[in-house]
DOLO-53238 format. One line per 5 residues: number of its first residue (from 1); their letters; for each residue x, y, z of C-alpha. Coordinates in pm, 1 decimal, decimal comma. Layout:
NUM = a = X Y Z  ...
REM end
This chain:
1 = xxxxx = 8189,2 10637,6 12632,8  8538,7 10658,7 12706,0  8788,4 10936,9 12569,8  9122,7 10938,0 12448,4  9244,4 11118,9 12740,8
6 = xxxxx = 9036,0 10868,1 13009,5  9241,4 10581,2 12815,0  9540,2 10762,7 12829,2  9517,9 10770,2 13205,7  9465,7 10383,0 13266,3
11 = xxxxx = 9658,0 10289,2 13005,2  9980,1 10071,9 13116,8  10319,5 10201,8 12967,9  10607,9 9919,7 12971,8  10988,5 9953,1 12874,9
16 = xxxxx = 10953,2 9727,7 12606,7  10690,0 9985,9 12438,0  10860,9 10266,9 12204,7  10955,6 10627,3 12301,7  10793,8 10804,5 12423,2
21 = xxxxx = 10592,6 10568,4 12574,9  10891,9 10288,8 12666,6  11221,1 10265,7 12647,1  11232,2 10104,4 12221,4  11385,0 10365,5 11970,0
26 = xxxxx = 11202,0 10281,7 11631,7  11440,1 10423,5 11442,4  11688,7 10159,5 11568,7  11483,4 9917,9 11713,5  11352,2 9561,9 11555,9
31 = xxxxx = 11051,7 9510,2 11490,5  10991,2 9889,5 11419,2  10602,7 9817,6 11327,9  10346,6 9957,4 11570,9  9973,9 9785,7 11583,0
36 = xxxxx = 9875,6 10054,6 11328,8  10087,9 9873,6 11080,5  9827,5 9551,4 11067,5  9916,3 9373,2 11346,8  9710,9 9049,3 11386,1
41 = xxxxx = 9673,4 9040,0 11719,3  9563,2 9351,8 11790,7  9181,1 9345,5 11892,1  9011,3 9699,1 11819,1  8798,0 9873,5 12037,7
46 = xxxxx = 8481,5 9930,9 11921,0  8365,9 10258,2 11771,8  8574,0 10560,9 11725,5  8850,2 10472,7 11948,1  8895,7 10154,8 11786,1
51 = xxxxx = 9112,2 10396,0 11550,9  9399,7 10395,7 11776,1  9299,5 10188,2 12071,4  9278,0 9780,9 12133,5  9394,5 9499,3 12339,7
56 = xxxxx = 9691,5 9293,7 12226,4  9611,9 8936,8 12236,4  9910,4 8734,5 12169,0  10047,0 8562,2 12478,0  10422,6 8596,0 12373,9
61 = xxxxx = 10347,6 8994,8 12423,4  10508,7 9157,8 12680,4  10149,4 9371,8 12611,9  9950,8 9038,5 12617,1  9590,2 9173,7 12736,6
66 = xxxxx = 9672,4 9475,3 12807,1  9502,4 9791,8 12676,6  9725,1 9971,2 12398,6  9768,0 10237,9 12169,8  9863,3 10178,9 11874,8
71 = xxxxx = 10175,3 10357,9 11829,1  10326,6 10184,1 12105,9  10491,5 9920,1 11951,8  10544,8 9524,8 12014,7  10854,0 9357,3 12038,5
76 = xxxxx = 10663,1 9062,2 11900,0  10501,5 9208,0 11605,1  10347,2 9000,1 11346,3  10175,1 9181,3 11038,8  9897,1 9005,6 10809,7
81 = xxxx = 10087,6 8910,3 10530,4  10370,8 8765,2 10760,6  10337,7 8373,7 10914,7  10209,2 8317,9 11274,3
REM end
């Protein structure tokens, strides 16, 4: 099984992704949600590291299939109670 540091190292880090990661300030920033917030589209790994890791699976996503962690934000965040 993988590790968080294994995932760190393939993991894909784009400007649109929040400091430290990207270039997105959550403080100032809109959306400021992350995927640990209840993003819909966020597809959990399974087992341990489905804590903080997934794939994004919303096409509009500048992290559209792409492996993420979950503090790294989405431009195009949608939470659950939020419509689609």
């Amino acid at each position: 099984m993988a590790t968080h540091e294994e995932l760190w190292r393939i993991v894909k880090k784009l400007p649109s992704d929040f400091e430290p990661y990207g270039e997105r300030d959550r403080n100032t920033d809109e959306p400021w949600e992350d995927c640990s917030c209840g993003y819909i589209h966020f597809a959990k790994l399974q087992g341990e590291l489905g804590f903080d890791w997934g794939v994004c699976t919303t096409p509009k996503s500048p992290r559209a299939g792409l492996l993420t962690f979950e503090h790294m934000g989405c431009p195009e965040f949608e939470g659950e109670n939020e419509p689609a």
